[in-house]
C-alpha positions in Angstrom: -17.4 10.7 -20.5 -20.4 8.6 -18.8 -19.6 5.2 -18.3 -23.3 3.3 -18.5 -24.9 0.0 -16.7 -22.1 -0.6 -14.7 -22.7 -1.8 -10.8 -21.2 1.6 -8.9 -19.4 0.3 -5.9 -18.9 3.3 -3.5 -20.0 4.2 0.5 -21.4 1.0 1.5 -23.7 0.6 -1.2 -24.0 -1.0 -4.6 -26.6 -0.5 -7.5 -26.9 -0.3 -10.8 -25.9 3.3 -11.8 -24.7 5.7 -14.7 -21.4 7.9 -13.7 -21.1 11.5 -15.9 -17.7 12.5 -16.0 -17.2 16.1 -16.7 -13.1 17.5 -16.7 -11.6 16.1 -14.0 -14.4 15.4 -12.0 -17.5 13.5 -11.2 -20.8 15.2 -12.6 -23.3 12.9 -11.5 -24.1 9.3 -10.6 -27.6 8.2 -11.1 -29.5 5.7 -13.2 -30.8 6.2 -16.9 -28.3 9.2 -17.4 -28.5 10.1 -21.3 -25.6 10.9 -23.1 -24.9 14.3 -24.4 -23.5 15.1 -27.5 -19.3 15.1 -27.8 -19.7 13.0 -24.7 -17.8 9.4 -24.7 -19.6 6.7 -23.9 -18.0 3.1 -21.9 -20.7 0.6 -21.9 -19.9 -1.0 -18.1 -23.2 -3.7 -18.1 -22.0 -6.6 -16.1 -18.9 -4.5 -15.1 -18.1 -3.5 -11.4 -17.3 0.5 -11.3 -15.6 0.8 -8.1 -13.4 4.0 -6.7 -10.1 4.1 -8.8 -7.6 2.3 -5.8 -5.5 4.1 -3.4 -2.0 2.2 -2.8 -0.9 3.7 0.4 2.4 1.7 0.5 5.2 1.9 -2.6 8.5 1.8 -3.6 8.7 3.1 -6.8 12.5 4.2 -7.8 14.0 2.7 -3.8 17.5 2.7 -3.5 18.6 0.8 0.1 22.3 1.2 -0.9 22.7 -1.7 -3.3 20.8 0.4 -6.4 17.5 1.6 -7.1 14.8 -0.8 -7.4 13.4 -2.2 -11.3 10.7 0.2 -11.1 11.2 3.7 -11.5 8.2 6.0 -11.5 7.3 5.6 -15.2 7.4 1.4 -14.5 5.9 1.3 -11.5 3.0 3.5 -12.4 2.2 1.8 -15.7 1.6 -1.3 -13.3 -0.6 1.1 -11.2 -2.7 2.0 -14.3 -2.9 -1.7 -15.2 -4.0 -2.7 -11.5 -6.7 0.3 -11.4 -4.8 2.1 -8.6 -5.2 5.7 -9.6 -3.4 7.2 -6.7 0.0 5.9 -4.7 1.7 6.9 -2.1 5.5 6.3 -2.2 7.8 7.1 0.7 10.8 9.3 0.4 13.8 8.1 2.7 15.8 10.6 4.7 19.5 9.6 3.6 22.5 11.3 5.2 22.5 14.7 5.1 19.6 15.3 3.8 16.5 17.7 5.8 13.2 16.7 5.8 12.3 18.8 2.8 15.5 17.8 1.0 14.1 14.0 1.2 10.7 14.6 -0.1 12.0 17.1 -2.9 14.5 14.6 -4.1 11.5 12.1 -4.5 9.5 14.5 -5.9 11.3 15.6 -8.7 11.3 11.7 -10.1 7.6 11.9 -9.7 6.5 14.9 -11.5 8.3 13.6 -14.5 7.5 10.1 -14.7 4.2 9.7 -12.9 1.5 8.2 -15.0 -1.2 8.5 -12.0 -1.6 10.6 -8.8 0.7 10.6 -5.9 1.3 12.0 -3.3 4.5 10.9 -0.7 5.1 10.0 3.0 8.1 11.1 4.6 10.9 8.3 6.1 12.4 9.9 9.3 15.8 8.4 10.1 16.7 11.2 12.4 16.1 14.1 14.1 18.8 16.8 13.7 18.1 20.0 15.3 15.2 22.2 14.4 13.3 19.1 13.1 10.2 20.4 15.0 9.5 23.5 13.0 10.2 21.8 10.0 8.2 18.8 10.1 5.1 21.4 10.6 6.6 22.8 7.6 6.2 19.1 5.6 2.7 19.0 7.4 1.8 22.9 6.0 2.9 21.6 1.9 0.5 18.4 2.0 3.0 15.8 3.6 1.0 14.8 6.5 3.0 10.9 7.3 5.9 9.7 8.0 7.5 5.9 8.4 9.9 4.9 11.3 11.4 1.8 11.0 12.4 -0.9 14.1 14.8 -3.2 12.3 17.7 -2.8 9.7 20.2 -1.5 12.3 22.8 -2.0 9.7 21.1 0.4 6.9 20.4 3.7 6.8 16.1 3.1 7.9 16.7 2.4 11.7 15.5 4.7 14.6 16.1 4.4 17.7 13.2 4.2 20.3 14.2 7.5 21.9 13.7 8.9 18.4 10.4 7.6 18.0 9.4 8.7 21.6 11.0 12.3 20.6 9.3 12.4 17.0 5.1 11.1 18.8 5.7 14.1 21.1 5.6 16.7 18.4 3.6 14.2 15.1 0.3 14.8 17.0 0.0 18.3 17.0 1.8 19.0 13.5 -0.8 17.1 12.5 1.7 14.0 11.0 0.6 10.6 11.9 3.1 8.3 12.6 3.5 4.9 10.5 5.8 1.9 11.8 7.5 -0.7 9.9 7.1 -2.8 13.5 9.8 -5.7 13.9 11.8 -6.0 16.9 15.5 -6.0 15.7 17.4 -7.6 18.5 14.9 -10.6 18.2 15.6 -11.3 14.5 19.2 -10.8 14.8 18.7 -13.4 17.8 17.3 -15.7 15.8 19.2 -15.3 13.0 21.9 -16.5 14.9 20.1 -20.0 15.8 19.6 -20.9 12.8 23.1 -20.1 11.2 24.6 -22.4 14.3 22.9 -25.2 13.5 23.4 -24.6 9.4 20.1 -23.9 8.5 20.5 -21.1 7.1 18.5 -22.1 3.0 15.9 -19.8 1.9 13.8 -22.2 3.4 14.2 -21.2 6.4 13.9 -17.2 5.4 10.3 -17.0 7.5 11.6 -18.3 10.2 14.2 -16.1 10.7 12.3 -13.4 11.2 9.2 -14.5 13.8 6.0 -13.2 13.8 6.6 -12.3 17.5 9.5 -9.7 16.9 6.6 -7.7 14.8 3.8 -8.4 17.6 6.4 -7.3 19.9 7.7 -4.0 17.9 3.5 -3.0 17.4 3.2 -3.2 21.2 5.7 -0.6 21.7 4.4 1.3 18.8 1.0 1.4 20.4 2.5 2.1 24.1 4.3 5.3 22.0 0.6 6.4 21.1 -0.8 6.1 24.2 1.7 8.3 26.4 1.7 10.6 23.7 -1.3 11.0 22.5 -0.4 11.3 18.4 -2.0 8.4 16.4 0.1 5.8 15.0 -0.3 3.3 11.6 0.8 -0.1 11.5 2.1 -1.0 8.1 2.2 -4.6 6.3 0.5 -6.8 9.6 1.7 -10.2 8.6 0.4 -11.8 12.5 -3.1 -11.9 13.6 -1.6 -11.5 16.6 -0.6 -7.8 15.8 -4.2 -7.0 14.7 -5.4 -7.8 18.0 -3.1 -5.8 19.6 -4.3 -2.7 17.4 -7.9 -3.6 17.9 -7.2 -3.9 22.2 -5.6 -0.3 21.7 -8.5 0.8 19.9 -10.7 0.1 22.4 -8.9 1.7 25.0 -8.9 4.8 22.9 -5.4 4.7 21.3 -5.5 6.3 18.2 -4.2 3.5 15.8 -4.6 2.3 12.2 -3.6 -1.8 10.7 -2.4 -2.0 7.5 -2.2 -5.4 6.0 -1.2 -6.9 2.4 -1.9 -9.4 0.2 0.8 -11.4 0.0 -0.2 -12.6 4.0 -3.4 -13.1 2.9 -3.2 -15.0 -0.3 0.1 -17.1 0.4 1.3 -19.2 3.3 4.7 -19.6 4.1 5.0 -23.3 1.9 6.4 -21.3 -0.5 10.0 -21.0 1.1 10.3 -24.8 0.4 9.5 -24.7 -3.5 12.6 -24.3 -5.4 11.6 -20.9 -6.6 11.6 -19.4 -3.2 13.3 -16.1 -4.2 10.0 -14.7 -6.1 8.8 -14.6 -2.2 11.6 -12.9 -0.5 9.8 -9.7 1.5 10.0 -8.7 5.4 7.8 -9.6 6.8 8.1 -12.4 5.4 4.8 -15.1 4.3 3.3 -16.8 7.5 2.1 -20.2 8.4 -1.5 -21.2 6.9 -3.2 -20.9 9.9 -2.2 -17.0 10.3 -2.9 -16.1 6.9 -6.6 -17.6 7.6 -6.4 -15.7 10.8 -5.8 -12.4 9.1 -8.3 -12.9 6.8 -11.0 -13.6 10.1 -10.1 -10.1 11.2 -10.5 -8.4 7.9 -13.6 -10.0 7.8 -14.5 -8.6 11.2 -13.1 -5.0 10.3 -10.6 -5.3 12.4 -8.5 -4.0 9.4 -8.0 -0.4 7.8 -6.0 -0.7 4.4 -4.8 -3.0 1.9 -1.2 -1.9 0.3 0.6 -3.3 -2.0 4.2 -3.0 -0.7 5.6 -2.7 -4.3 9.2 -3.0 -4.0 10.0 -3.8 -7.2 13.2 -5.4 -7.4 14.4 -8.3 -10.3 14.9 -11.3 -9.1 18.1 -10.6 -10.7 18.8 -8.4 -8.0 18.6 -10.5 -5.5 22.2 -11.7 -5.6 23.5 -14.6 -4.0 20.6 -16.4 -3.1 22.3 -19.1 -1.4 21.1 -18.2 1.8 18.7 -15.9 3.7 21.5 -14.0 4.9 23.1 -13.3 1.9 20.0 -11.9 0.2 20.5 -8.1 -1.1 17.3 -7.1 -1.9 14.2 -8.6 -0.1 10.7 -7.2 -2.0 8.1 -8.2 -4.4 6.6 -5.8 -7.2 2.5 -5.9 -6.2 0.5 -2.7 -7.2 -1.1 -4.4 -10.6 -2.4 -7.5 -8.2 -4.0 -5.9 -5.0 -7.7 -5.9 -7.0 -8.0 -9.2 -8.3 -6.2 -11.0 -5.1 -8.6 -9.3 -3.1 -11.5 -10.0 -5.3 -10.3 -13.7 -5.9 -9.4 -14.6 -2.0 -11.9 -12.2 -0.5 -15.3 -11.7 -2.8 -15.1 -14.7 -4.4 -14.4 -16.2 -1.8 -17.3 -15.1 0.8 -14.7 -13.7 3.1 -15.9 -10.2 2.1 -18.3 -8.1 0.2 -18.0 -5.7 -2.1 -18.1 -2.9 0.4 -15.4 -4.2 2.4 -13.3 -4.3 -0.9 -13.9 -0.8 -1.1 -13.4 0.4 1.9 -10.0 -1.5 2.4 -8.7 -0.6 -1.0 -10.3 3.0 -1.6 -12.1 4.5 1.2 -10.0 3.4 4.0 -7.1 4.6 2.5 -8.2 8.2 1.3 -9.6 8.7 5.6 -6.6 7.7 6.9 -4.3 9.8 4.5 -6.7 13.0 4.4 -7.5 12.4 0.5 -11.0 11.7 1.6 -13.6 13.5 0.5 -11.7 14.4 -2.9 -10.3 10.8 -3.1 -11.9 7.4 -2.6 -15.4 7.9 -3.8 -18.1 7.7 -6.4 -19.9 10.9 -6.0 -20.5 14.2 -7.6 -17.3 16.9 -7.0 -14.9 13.6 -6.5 -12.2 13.5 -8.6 -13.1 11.3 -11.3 -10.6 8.4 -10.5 -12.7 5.0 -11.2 -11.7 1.4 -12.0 -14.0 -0.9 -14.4 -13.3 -4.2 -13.3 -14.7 -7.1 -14.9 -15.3 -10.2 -13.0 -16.1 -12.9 -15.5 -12.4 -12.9 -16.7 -10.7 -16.1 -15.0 -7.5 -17.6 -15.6 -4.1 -18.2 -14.5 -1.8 -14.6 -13.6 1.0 -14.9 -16.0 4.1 -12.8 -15.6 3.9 -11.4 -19.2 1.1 -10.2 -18.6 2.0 -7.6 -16.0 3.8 -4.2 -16.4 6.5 -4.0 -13.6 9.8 -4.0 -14.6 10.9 -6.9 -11.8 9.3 -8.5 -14.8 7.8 -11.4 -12.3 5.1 -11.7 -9.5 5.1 -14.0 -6.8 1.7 -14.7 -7.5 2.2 -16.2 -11.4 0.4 -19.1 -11.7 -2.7 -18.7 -9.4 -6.2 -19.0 -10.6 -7.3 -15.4 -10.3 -11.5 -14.8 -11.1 -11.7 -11.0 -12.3 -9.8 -8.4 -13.9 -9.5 -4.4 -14.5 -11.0 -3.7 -18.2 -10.3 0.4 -17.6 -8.7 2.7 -15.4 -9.9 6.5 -15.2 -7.8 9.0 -13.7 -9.2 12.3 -13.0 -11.3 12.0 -16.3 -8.8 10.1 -18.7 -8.0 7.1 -19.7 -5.0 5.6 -18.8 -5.4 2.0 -19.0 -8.4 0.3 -21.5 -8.4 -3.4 -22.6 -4.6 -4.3 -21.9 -3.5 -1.1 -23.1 -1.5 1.4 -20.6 -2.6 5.0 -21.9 -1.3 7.1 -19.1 1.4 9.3 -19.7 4.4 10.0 -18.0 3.7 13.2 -16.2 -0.3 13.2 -16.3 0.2 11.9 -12.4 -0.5 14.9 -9.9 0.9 15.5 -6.6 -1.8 15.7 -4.3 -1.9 17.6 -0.8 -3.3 15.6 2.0 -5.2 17.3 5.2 -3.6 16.8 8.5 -3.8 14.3 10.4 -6.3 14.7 13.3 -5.1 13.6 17.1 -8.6 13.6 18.5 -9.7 10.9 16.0 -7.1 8.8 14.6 -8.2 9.4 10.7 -7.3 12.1 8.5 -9.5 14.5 6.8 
């Protein structure tokens, strides 16, 4: 394959460039590249070739105790191809009785048979029964080098206490697993939670404010207190307060090993959206914030401040939801988002002049492949790279319609908005598997892919 004229996006730099694709694998970028006989040729002039996406944050085929999610692994990657993510990383929740390796195979299995693009997994500790130490270095040692605590949902099966967490930073450092936080503080949501239900205000309108920005702000600070008495690096998932960036970027400074994670749901909405009468398309925790956060978010991923984009595809029906009638009631919070993350970005961000092109790429791509050890293999356009790449065309401008997309929740909460751009063709490791509206990746093509420990002494993988 050599996809020709195309403006290759990769590194911190931008030019106009040829990319030979030979097997799975980039050949060679360079300009004026001629084609060779047998050799397919996509014409990319006035196209943007950028690294195929990395979604380090998915849901695909979750099951919190009420039912699995709309998307399986088939669904949820079709959206993936559609979006030009060519890898995701999906997390596999320890449930009763289940090992470390027990969770991840269970998830695994799904994946092998339905995945459409790569993956690879991150592994959701809820305990720590005995001999856990040998066998997270065991995870570590088959290409499983993260794993997700949660803070909150003390009445599901996700909780961990902080002693856990202590416990598990002790040992993540030196296995080599780094250490990612779903950061809200539960006794101050379930404290505000009951405010608002005494004085009757308990409407989805009133779902943002019954979980403040402060409990996450609050939870990170402990998170990054964890890192620094132990030494192991920690990753901050879905940042919905500018408030919790700064904290990160104090640490940082310090020398606390620690990673932000934002999404862009905080950065394209503001929390006005709880008063429209369709408020249940924007049910997620964290929930949307107040306009003057989202614009604060987007002044620290201007400033780099900022690691990785992810989606947080949780893709649930709004027919799921249940009873709707108030924020309490609400079964399953989550919003389908892996086919969105490149034009959002490119509409709120490029567009916009919050960002370049660079910064795109090394929030959506690069970032994403250091701090997961898929980097150098992953993330890239250069010779030896696996040949995962995106053509996005950013001429294409018009409203996001729902039928459109590819998720089974068969809705987005951002139908409707104005979006400038959108992916032409996805390449995954040399094949097609999306072009011109048409999802060509097959159920199985998707490969698991081992990721390189994660590295104490610096805080990024590979």
């Amino acid at each position: 394959m050599l996809i020709r004229g195309g403006t290759v996006v990769s590194e911190g730099r931008s030019s106009t460039a040829d990319v030979r694709v030979r097997g799975q694998r980039i050949a060679a970028v360079d300009e004026h590249l001629a084609s060779e006989p047998g050799e397919e040729v996509l014409e990319a002039a006035g196209v943007l070739v950028l690294p195929g996406l990395i979604d380090p944050h998915t849901h695909f085929g979750l099951d919190s105790g009420t039912g699995p999610t709309a998307d399986d692994w088939s669904t949820g990657t079709a959206s993936a191809c559609a979006g030009g993510v060519t890898t995701c990383i999906n997390f596999a929740t320890q449930f009763p009785g289940q090992g470390f390796a027990e969770a991840l195979d269970a998830v695994r299995r799904q994946a092998e048979e339905r995945a459409r693009v790569d993956w690879s997994l991150h592994l959701n500790i809820t305990r720590l029964d005995d001999g856990w130490e040998r066998e997270l270095e065991q995870v570590v040692d088959q290409g499983v080098s993260s794993a997700k605590v949660y803070t909150t949902y003390k009445d599901a099966v996700f909780y961990v206490d902080d002693w856990t967490i202590y416990r598990l930073m002790q040992r993540s450092g030196p296995a080599g697993m780094l250490v990612q936080m779903h950061a809200e503080n539960d006794d101050m949501l379930q404290g505000r939670r009951r405010e608002l239900e005494a004085a009757d205000k308990t409407s989805l309108a009133f779902h943002g404010e019954a979980r403040p920005a402060l409990a996450e702000a609050e939870a990170v600070s402990r998170g990054l207190f964890f890192s620094r008495v132990t030494g192991s690096p920690i990753y901050l998932v879905h940042l919905s307060n500018p408030l919790s960036v700064d904290l990160v970027t104090e640490a940082r400074n310090a020398g606390i090993k620690a990673l932000a994670e934002t999404c862009p749901h905080f950065l394209c909405l503001n929390d006005s959206v709880y008063q429209r009468p369709d408020a249940t398309r924007f049910l997620m925790t964290p929930p949307i914030r107040p306009e003057a956060m989202r614009r604060g978010l987007w002044e620290r991923v201007r400033a780099g401040q900022v690691d990785t984009v992810g989606s947080d595809h949780c893709g649930y029906s709004l027919e799921q939801r249940g009873d709707t009638s108030a924020f309490g009631q609400v079964r399953n919070p989550g919003i389908p988002g892996v086919e969105t993350t490149l034009p959002l970005m490119y509409t709120f961000g490029v567009k916009a002049g919050l960002i370049d092109l660079q910064q795109l790429v090394r929030l959506t791509s690069e970032g994403p492949a250091r701090a997961f050890g898929l980097w150098p293999q992953k993330g890239r356009i250069a010779a030896g790279a696996d040949a995962d790449l995106v053509l996005f065309d950013p001429r294409r401008s018009g409203p996001l319609r729902d039928e459109e997309l590819h998720s089974a929740a068969a809705f987005s909460p951002f139908a409707g908005l104005t979006l400038q751009g959108r992916v032409k063709t996805t390449v995954c490791r040399g094949r097609l598997v999306f072009d011109r509206g048409r999802v060509l990746g097959e159920e199985g093509w998707g490969r698991f892919t081992e990721r390189l420990p994660a590295l104490p002494e610096s805080g990024w993988s590979g």
